[in-house]
N, C-alpha and C positions, 0 to 999 in steps of 0.2 A: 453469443459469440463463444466458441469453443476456445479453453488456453493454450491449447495446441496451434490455433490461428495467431496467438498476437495481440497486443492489441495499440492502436497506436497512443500516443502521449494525450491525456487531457484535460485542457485549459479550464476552468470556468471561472466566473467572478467572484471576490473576494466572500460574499455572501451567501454565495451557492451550499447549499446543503448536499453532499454525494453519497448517497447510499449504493451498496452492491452486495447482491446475494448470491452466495454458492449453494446450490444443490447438485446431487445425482452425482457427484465424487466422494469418492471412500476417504478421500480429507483434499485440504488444502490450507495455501499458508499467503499470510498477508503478513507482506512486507512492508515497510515503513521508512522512507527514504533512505532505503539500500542498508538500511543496519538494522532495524528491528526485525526479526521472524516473530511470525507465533503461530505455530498450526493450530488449523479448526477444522473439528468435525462439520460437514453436512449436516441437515439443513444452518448456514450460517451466515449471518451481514452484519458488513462494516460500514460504519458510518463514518465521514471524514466534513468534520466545519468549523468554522474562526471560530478561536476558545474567547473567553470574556476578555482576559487578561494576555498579556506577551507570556511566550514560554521562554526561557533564558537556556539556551542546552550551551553546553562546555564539555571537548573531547579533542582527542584529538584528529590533527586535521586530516579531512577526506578529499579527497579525489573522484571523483564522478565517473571517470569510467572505470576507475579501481573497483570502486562497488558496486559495476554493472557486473562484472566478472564476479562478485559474488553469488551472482542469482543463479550461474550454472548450477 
């Protein structure tokens, strides 16, 4: 799927393991619940799965479609 298309939201269960690879773009950037960036060069994968432990994050508070408007 091109990131020009989109892509829609995706669920999976708690112990699902999500990997995703970019290739064939001169960079790209993964996002992280609307607040982390981090550009990567090509060839590059992210991996996303339940950590061992709870992560504790403190900030302040967001707004869900305030940080959709950041990904312009």
């Amino acid at each position: 799927m091109a990131a020009a298309e989109g892509m829609p939201p995706l669920v999976v269960d708690r112990d699902v393991t999500v990997s995703i690879t970019v290739e064939g773009s001169p960079e790209a950037v993964v996002v992280v619940d609307g607040r982390i960036r981090e550009y990567v060069e090509p060839p590059a994968e992210a991996t996303v799965e339940l950590a061992a432990e709870p992560v504790r994050m403190a900030g302040p508070a967001s707004d869900f479609f305030e940080a959709l408007e950041k990904l312009d």
